[in-house]
C-alpha positions in Angstrom: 6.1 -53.3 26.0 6.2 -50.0 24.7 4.0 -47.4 27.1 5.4 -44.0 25.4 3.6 -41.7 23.4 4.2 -41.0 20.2 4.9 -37.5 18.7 2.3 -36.5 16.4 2.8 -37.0 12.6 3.6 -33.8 11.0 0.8 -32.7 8.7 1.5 -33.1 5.3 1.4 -29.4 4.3 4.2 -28.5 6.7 6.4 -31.2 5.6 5.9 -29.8 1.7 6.6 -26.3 2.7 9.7 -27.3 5.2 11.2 -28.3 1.5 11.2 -25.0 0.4 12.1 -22.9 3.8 15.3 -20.7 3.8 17.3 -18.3 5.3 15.6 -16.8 9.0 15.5 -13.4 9.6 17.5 -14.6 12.8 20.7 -14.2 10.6 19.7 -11.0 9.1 22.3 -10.7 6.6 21.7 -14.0 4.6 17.9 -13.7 4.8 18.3 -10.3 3.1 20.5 -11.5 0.5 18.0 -14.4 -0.4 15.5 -11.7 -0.7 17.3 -10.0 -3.0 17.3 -12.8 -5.8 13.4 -12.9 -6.2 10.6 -11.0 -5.1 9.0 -11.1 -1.9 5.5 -10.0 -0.8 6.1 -6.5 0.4 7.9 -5.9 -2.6 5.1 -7.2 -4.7 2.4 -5.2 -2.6 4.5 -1.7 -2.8 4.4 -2.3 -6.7 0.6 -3.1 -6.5 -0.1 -0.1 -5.1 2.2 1.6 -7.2 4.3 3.1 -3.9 7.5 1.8 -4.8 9.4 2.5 -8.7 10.2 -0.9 -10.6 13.6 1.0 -11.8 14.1 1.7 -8.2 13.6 -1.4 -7.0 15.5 -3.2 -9.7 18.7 -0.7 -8.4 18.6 -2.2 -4.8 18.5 -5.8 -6.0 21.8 -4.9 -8.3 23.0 -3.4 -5.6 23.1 0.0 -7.4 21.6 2.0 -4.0 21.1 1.1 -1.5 18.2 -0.7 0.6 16.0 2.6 2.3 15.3 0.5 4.9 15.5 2.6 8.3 14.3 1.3 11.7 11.5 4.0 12.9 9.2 3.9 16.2 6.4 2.5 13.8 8.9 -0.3 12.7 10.1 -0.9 16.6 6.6 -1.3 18.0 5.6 -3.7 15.1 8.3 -5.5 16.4 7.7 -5.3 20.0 4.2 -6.7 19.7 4.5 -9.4 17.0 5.3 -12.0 19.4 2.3 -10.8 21.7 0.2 -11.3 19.1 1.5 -14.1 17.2 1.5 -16.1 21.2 -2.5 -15.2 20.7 -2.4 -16.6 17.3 -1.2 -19.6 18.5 -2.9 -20.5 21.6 -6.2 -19.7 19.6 -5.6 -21.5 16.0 -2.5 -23.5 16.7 -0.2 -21.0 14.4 3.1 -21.0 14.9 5.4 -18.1 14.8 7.6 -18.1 11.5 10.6 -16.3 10.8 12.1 -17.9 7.2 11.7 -17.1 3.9 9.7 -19.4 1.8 9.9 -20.4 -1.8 7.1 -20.4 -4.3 7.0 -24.8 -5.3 6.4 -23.2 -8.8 8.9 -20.5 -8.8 11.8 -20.3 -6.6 12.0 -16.6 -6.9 8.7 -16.1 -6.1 9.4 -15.3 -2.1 7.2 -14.6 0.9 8.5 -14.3 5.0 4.6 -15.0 6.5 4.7 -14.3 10.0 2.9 -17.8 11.5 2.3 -20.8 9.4 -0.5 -23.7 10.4 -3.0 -26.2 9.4 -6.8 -26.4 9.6 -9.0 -28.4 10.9 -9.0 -30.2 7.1 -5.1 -30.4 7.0 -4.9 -27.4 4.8 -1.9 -25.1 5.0 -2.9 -21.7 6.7 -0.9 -18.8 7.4 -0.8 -15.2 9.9 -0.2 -11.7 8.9 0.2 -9.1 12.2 -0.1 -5.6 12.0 -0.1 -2.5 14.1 -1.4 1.0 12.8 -2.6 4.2 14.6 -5.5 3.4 11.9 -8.3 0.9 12.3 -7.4 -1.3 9.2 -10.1 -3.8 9.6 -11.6 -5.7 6.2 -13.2 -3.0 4.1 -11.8 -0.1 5.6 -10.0 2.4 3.0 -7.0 2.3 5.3 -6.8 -1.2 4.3 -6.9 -0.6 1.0 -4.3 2.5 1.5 -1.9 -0.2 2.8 -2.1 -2.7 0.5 -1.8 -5.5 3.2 -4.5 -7.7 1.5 -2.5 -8.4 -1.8 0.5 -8.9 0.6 -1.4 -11.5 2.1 -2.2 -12.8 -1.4 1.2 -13.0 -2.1 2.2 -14.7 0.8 -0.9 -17.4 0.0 0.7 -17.8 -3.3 3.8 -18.8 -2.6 3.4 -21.4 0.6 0.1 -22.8 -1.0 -2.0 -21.6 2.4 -5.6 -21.6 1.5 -6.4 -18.4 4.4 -4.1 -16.3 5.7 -4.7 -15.0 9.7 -4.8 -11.2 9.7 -4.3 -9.7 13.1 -4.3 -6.1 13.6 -3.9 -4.2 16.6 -4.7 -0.2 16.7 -2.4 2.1 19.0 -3.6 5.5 20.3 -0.7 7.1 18.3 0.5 8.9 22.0 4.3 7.9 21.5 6.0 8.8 25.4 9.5 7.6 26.2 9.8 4.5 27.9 13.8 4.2 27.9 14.5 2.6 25.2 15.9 3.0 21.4 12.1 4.7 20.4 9.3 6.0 22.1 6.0 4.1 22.2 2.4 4.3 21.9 0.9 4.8 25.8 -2.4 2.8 25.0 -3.6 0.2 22.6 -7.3 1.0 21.6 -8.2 -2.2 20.2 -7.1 -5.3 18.4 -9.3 -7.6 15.9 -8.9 -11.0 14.3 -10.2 -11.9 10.5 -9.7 -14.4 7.9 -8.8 -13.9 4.4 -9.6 -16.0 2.1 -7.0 -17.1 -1.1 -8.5 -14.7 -4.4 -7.0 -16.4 -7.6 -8.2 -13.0 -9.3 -5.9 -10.9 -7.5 -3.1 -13.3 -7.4 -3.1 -13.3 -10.9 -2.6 -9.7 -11.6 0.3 -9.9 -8.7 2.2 -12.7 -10.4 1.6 -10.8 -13.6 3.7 -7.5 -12.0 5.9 -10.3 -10.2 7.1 -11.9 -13.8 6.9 -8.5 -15.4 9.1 -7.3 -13.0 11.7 -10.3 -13.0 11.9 -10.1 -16.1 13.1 -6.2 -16.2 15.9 -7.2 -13.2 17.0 -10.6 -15.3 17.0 -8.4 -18.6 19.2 -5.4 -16.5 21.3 -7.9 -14.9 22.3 -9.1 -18.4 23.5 -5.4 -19.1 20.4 -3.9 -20.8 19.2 -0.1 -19.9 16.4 0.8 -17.9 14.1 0.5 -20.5 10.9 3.1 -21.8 8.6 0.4 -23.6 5.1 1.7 -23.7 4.3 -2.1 -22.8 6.3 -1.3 -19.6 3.8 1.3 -18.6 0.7 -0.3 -19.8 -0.6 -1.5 -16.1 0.3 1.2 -14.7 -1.6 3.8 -16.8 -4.7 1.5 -17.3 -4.4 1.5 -13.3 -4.7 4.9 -12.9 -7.3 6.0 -15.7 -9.4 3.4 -13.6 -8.6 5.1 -10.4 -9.6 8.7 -12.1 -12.7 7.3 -14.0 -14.0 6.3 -10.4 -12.5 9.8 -9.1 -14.8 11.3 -11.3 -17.8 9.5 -10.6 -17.9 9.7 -6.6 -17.4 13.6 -7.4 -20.6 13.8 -9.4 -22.1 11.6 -6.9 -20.8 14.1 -3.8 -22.1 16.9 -6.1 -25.8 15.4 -6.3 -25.8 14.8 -2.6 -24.9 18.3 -2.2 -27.9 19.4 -4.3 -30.3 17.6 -2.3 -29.1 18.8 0.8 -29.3 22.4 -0.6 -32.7 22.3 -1.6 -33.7 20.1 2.0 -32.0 23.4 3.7 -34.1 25.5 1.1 -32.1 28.9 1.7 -32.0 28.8 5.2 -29.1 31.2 6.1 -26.7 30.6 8.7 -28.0 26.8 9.2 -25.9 24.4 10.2 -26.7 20.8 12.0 -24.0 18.0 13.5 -25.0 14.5 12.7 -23.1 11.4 13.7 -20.8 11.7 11.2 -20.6 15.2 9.9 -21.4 18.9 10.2 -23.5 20.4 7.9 -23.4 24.3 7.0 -24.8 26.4 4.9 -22.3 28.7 3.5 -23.1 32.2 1.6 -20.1 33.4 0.6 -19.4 36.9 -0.3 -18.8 38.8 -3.7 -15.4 37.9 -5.1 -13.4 40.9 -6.1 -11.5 41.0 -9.1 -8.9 43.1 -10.9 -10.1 43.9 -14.3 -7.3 44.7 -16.2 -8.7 44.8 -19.8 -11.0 48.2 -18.5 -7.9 49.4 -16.9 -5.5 49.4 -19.8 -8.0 50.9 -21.9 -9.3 53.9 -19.9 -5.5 54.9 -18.2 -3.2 52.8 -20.5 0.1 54.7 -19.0 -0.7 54.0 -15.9 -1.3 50.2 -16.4 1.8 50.1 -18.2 3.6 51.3 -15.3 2.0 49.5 -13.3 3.1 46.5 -15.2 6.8 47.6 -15.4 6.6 48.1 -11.6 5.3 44.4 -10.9 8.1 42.7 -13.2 10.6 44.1 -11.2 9.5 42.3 -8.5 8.7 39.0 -9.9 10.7 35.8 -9.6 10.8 32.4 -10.3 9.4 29.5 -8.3 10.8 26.2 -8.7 8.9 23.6 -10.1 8.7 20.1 -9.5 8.6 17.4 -12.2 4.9 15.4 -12.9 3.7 12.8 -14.7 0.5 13.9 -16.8 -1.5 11.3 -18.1 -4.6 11.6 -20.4 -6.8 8.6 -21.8 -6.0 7.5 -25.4 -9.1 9.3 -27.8 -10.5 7.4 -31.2 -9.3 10.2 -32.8 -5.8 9.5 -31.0 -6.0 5.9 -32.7 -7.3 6.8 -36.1 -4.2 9.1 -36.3 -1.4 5.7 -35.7 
C-alpha cells in the first residue's frame, strides 16, 4: 500500500511552453547568441518607440558593431532587486522566477526572456515583468508610456501565449550613496505597486508587423543586400510621427485656450500670482522688447551701417550644425503632382 503523495501534475500551459524554452541567461554567452537570431521583446519595444535604428540594430545581429550594452547603477539595482520582487511575485500569485529565452510556437524567431512565468486560477499561462525607476511608472502614467514597458509586455504575451502579464514596479528615491560595491545605490525605496496587464491583440499586431518588417530587412542583409531606402521602409515610421505632431498640435491649442480663460479670470490683475496643488500661477507683464532697426539705419547714415557691417563679419564664425530629419505631411497638391 502506497501512502506517498504524489507531485502535482504540471499544468498544461507550462508543459507547452517547456517545449519551446532555451538558452538561460545563467550562461550569458549562449543566451545572447540565441538572441541574436530573432527578435526579442526589448528589441521590439525600442523599435516601437522608435528609440533604437532598424539599420542599427540589424549591424549588431551581423555582428557589424558591437552590442552597446554597458552595465550602469540603473542596470545593477534592477538586478539587485528582481529576485526581491519576483520572491513577492511568487509567494502572492504562485509565479515563478524565469531566466530562459522562450520561442514564439508560431515563429521561432519571435523571442521573449519574461522574468516569472505561471498559471491562473483557470490553467491559463500568466507571466511577470519587474521594474525599478526613480519614476512612478504606474498604468496610465506618461512615464509609462516614455518607456514603452507595456508593448514589451505585449511582446512577451505573444510569444509564450500568457493571457496577463504581472507588472511590478518599484520606485527608488534616486539618492545613489556608496555601499561598497561595483555601483552606488539608491538609499530609500519610496514605493512599490502591483497591476495586471491584460493581452491587447491591437497592439500585438502592429508589434509583429515591425517584428516581420524587421526580420525581413536582417534576412534580406544577411543574404548580401544594402541597407536599403524604400519609402515603404519609412512608411510607419512617418505615419507615427505625423500622428504624434497632429496631437502636438492639438494639446497646444488646448493649453492656449486654458490660458485664455485664466487671463480673463485674473482680468488684468498685475503682479498676481496663486499656488494650487499642482501649479503656480503668475501673471506676467513683460516689458517693451527692443530691437535693432537696421532698414532706418542704413538709410539715414548708410557709411556708417556699412562699417558697421564690415566690422561685424570680421568677427563672425561658423557654428557646427548637426544633421535632422525634417518631415512634412504629404499635401493633395503633393499627390496630384505624382
Amino acid at each position: 500500500m502506497n501512502l506517498g503523495f504524489e507531485a502535482p501534475a504540471t499544468p498544461a500551459a507550462l508543459v507547452e511552453l517547456e517545449a519551446r524554452a532555451g538558452a538561460s541567461d545563467r550562461d550569458y554567452e549562449v543566451w545572447k547568441a540565441e538572441r541574436r537570431r530573432g527578435i526579442t521583446a526589448t528589441q521590439v519595444r525600442d523599435l516601437y518607440l522608435g528609440v533604437e535604428k532598424v539599420q542599427t540594430l540589424v549591424d549588431i545581429k551581423l555582428g557589424r558593431r558591437p552590442d552597446p550594452f554597458i552595465a550602469t547603477r540603473h542596470t545593477e539595482w534592477g538586478n539587485t532587486r528582481e529576485p526581491v520582487l519576483a520572491e513577492r511575485a511568487a509567494w502572492a500569485y504562485g509565479i515563478a522566477p524565469e531566466h530562459r529565452v522562450f520561442r514564439a510556437a508560431d515563429n521561432d524567431r519571435f523571442l521573449a526572456s519574461p522574468d516569472g512565468i505561471g498559471v491562473g486560477p483557470d490553467g491559463s499561462l500568466r507571466v511577470a515583468e519587474y521594474k525599478t525607476s526613480k519614476h512612478a511608472i504606474g498604468l496610465g502614467t506618461h512615464a509609462l508610456d516614455k518607456k514603452g514597458y507595456i508593448a514589451q509586455m505585449q511582446w512577451v504575451m505573444r510569444v509564450t501565449g500568457a493571457s496577463r502579464c504581472l507588472y511590478v514596479w518599484e520606485q527608488h528615491n534616486d539618492d545613489w550613496v556608496d555601499v561598497g560595491k561595483r555601483f552606488p545605490e539608491p538609499s530609500g525605496i519610496l514605493q512599490s505597486h502591483e497591476h495586471w496587464v491584460d493581452y491587447d491583440p491591437v497592439m500585438v499586431l502592429e508589434l509583429e508587423q515591425i517584428a516581420a518588417d524587421f526580420l525581413a530587412e536582417l534576412d534580406r542583409q544577411a543574404a548580401g543586400g544594402a541597407p536599403t531606402h524604400d519609402p515603404a521602409a519609412y512608411e510607419a515610421l512617418a505615419a507615427k510621427y505625423l500622428y504624434h505632431e497632429r496631437r502636438a498640435a492639438y494639446h497646444q491649442e488646448q493649453m492656449a485656450a486654458v490660458k485664455e480663460q485664466i487671463a480673463e479670470r485674473i482680468g488684468g490683475a498685475e503682479g498676481f500670482s496663486v499656488r494650487t496643488s499642482e501649479a503656480t500661477v503668475t501673471y506676467v507683464t513683460p516689458a517693451p522688447r527692443r530691437s535693432l532697426d537696421e532698414k532706418a539705419w542704413a538709410k539715414r547714415a548708410p557709411k556708417q551701417h556699412e562699417a558697421w557691417l564690415a566690422a561685424r563679419e570680421r568677427y563672425v564664425k561658423e557654428t557646427p550644425v548637426k544633421p535632422y530629419v525634417k518631415i512634412t505631411a504629404t499635401t493633395d497638391k503633393d499627390k496630384e503632382k505624382e
